[in-house]
C-alpha positions as a LaTeX table, in Angstrom:
\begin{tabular}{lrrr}
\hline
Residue & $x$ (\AA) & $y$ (\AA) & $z$ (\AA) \\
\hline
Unk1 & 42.99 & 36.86 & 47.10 \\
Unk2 & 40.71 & 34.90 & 49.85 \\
Unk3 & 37.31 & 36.75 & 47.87 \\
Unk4 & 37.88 & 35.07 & 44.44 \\
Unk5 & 37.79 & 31.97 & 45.76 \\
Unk6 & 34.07 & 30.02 & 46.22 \\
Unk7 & 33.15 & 28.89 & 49.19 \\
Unk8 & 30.38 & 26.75 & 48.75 \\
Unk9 & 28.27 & 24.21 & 45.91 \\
Unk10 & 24.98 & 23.74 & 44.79 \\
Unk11 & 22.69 & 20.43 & 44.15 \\
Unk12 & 19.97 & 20.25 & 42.09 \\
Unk13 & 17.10 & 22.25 & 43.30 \\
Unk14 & 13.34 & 21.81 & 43.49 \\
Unk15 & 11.05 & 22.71 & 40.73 \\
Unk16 & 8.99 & 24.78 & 42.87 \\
Unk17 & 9.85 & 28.56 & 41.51 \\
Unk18 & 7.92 & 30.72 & 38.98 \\
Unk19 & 9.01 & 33.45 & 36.99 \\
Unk20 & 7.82 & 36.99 & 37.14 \\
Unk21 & 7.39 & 40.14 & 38.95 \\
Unk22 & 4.79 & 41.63 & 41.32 \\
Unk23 & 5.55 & 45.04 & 41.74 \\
Unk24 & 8.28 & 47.50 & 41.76 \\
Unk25 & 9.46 & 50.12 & 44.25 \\
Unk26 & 11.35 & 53.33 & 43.59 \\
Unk27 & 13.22 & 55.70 & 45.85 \\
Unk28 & 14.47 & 58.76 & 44.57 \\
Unk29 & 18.30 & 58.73 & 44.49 \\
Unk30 & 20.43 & 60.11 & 47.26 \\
Unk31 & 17.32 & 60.06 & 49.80 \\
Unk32 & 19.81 & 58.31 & 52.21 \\
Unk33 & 21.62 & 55.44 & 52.62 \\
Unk34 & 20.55 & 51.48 & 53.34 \\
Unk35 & 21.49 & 49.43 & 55.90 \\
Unk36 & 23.65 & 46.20 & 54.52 \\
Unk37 & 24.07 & 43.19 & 57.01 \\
Unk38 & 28.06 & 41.96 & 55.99 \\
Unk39 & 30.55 & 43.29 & 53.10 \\
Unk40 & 28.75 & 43.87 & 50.20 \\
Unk41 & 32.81 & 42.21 & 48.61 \\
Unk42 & 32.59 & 39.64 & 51.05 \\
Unk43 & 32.25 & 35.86 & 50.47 \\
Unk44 & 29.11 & 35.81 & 52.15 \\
Unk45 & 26.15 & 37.63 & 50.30 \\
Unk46 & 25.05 & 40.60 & 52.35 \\
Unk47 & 21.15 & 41.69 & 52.65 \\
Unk48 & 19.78 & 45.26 & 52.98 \\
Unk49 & 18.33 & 45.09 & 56.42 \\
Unk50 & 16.35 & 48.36 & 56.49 \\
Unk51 & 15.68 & 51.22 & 54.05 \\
Unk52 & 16.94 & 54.43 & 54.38 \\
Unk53 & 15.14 & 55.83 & 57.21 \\
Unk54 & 11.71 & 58.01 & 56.81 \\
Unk55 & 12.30 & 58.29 & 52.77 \\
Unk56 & 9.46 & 57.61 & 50.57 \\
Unk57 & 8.55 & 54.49 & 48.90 \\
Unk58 & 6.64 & 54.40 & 45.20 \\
Unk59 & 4.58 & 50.75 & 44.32 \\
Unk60 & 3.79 & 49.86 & 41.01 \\
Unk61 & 2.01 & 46.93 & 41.40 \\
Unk62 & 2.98 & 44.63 & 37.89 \\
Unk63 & 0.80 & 42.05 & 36.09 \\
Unk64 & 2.24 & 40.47 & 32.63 \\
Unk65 & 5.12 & 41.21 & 30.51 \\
Unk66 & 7.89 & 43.02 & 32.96 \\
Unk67 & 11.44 & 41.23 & 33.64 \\
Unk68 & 13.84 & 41.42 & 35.23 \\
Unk69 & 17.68 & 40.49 & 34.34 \\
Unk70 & 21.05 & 40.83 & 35.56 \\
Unk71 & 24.25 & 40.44 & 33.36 \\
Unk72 & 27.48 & 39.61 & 34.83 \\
Unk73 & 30.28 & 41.37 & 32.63 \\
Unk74 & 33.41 & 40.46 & 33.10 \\
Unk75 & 37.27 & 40.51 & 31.57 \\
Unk76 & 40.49 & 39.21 & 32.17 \\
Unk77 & 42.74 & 40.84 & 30.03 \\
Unk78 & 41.41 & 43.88 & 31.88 \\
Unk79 & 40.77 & 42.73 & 35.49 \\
Unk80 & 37.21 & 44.07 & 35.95 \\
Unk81 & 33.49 & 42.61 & 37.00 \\
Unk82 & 30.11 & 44.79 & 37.04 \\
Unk83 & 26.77 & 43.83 & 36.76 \\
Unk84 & 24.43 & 45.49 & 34.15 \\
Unk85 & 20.55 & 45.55 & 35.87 \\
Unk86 & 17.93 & 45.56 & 33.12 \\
Unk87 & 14.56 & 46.37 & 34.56 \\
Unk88 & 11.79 & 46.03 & 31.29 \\
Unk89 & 8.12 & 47.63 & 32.62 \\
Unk90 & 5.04 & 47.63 & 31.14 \\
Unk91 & 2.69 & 49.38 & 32.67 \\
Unk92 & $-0.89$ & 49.47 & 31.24 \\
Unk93 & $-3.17$ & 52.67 & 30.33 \\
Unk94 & $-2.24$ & 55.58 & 29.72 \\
Unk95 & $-2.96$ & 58.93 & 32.12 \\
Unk96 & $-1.17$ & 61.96 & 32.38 \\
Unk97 & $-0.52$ & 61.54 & 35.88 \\
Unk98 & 1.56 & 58.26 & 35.00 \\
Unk99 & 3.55 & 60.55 & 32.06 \\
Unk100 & 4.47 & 63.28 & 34.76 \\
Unk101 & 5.84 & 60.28 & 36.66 \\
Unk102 & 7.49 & 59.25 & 33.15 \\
Unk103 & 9.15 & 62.37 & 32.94 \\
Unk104 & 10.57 & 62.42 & 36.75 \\
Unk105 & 11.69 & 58.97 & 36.15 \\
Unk106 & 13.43 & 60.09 & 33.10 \\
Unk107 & 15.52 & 63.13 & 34.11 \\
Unk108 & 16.04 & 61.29 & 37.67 \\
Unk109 & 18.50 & 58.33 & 38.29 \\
Unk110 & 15.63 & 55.87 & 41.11 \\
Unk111 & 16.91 & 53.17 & 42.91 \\
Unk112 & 14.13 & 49.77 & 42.44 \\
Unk113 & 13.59 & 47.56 & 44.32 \\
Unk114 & 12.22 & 44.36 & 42.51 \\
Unk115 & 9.96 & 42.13 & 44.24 \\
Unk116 & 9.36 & 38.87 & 42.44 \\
Unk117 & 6.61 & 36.33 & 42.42 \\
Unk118 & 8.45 & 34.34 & 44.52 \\
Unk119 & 8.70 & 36.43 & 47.20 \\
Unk120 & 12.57 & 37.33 & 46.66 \\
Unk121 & 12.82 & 40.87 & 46.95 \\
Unk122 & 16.57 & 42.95 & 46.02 \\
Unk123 & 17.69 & 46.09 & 45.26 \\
Unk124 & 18.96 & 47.22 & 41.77 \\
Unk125 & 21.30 & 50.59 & 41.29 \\
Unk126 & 22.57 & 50.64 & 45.18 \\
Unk127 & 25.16 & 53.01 & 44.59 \\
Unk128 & 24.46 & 54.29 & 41.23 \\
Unk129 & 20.99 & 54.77 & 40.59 \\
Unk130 & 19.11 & 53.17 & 37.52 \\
Unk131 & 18.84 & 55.55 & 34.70 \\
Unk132 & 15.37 & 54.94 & 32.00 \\
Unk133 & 17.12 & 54.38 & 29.45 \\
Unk134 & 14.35 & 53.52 & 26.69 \\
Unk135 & 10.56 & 53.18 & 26.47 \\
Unk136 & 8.06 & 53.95 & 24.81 \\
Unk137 & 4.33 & 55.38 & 25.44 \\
Unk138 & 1.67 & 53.81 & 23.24 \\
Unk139 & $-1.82$ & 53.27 & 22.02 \\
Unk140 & $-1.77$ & 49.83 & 19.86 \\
Unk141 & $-3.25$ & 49.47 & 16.56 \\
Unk142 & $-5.65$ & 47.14 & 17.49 \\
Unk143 & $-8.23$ & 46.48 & 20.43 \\
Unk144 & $-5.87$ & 43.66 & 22.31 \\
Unk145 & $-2.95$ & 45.68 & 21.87 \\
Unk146 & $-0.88$ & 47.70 & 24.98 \\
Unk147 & $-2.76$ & 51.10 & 25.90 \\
Unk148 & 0.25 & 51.93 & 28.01 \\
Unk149 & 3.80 & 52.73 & 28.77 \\
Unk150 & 6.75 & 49.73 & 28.03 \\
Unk151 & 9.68 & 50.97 & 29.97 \\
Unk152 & 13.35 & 49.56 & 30.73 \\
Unk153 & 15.69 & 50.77 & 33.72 \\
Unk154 & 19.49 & 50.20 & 33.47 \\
Unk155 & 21.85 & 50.11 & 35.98 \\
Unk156 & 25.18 & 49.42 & 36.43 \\
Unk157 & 27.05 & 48.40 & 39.36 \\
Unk158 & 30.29 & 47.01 & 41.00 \\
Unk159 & 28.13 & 44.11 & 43.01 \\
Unk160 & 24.79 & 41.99 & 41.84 \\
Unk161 & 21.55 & 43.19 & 42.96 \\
Unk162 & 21.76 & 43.05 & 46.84 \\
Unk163 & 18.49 & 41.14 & 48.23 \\
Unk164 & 16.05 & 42.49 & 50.95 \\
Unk165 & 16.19 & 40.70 & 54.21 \\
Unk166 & 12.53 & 39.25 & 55.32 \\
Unk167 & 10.73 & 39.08 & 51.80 \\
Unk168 & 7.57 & 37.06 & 51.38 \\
Unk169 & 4.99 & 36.52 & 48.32 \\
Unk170 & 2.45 & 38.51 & 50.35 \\
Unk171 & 5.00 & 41.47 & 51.70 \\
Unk172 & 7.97 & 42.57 & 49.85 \\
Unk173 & 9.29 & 43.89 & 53.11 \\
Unk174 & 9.60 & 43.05 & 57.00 \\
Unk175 & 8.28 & 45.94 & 59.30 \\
Unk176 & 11.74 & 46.71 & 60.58 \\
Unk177 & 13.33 & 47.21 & 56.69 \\
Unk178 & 10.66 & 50.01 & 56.34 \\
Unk179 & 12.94 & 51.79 & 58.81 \\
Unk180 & 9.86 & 54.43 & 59.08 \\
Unk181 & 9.67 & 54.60 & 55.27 \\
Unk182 & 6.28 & 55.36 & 53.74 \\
Unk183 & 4.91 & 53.33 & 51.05 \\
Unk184 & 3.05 & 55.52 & 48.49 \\
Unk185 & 0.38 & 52.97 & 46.01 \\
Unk186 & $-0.52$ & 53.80 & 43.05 \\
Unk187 & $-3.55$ & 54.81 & 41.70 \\
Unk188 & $-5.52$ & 54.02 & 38.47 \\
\hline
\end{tabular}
C-alpha cells in the first residue's frame, strides 16, 4: 500500500494567485495518445510532456464567467476514488459557425485542456473524454445580458486533471509539448 500513503506537507502559501481562465483547448477524442513524464498512480504527480503528435488543437480564448472545478469522490465502504471535471463556458455572441461547433462538441466526447490565468495549464478527460453535458444558447432579455452560448463539460476520471509541463501566463504550452500539433484560433 506504499501509494496511499503522503509523502510530503504544505506551509502557508503566498497570496499571489488569481482565479480564472484564459482559454480552452480541445482535441477530438482518440486523435492519439499524450506523453506522461512518471505513473500517472504514482506518489509523484506526473505532467503531460507533449501532445499527441501532429493532431489538431482548437483555442477558445475566455474572458469572464467560465470555471473550472474538480471534485474528488471518494468511498470507503466501497474502496473507490474518481475525480468529476466540471468545465462551465461562456462564450459570447452568437454565430452559426460557433453552433456547428456546438453540435460537434455535443455528439463528440473532446479532451480540454484548461489554461488558467495563472499560467497553470492541465488536461481534463485523459482517458475518457469530456462529454457537454448541459448548456444553453441564448439571447438575454435585456441589452447587458449574454448574447451567447453558457456551456459545461463533464468528465470523469480515475486520476485528477494531469498538468502540462512548461505552462506560462503568456503560452499555455512549451514548443516541444506541441509535439507538431497545430493550433487552430478562433474567429469572431
Amino acid at each position: 500500500m506504499a501509494t496511499c500513503n503522503i509523502t510530503a506537507g504544505r506551509n502557508e502559501v503566498c497570496k499571489e494567485s488569481v482565479g480564472g481562465i484564459a482559454g480552452v483547448y480541445f482535441i477530438n477524442y482518440g486523435t492519439g495518445s499524450f506523453t506522461v513524464s512518471g505513473s500517472l498512480a504514482g506518489a509523484v504527480a506526473p505532467a503531460i510532456t507533449a501532445l499527441p503528435a501532429s493532431s489538431s488543437v482548437y483555442y477558445y480564448e475566455l474572458k469572464g464567467n467560465s470555471a473550472f472545478v474538480e471534485t474528488v469522490n471518494s468511498s470507503r465502504d466501497n474502496g473507490t476514488t474518481f475525480y468529476n471535471q466540471e468545465l462551465t463556458l461562456n462564450l459570447k455572441k452568437l454565430t452559426n459557425e460557433m453552433t456547428t461547433q456546438l453540435k460537434l462538441m455535443a455528439y463528440g466526447r473532446p479532451q480540454i485542456i484548461v489554461w488558467t490565468m495563472n499560467g497553470d495549464a492541465f488536461l481534463c478527460g485523459y482517458k475518457e473524454g469530456c462529454d457537454l453535458t448541459g448548456g444553453t444558447i441564448q439571447t438575454g432579455a435585456g441589452l447587458g445580458d449574454l448574447y451567447g452560448y453558457s456551456l459545461t463539460f463533464t468528465g470523469q476520471e480515475q486520476f485528477p486533471a494531469i498538468w502540462i509541463s512548461g505552462s506560462t501566463t503568456t503560452a499555455a504550452f512549451s514548443a516541444g509539448v506541441l509535439n507538431g500539433s497545430t493550433i487552430v484560433s478562433g474567429s469572431n
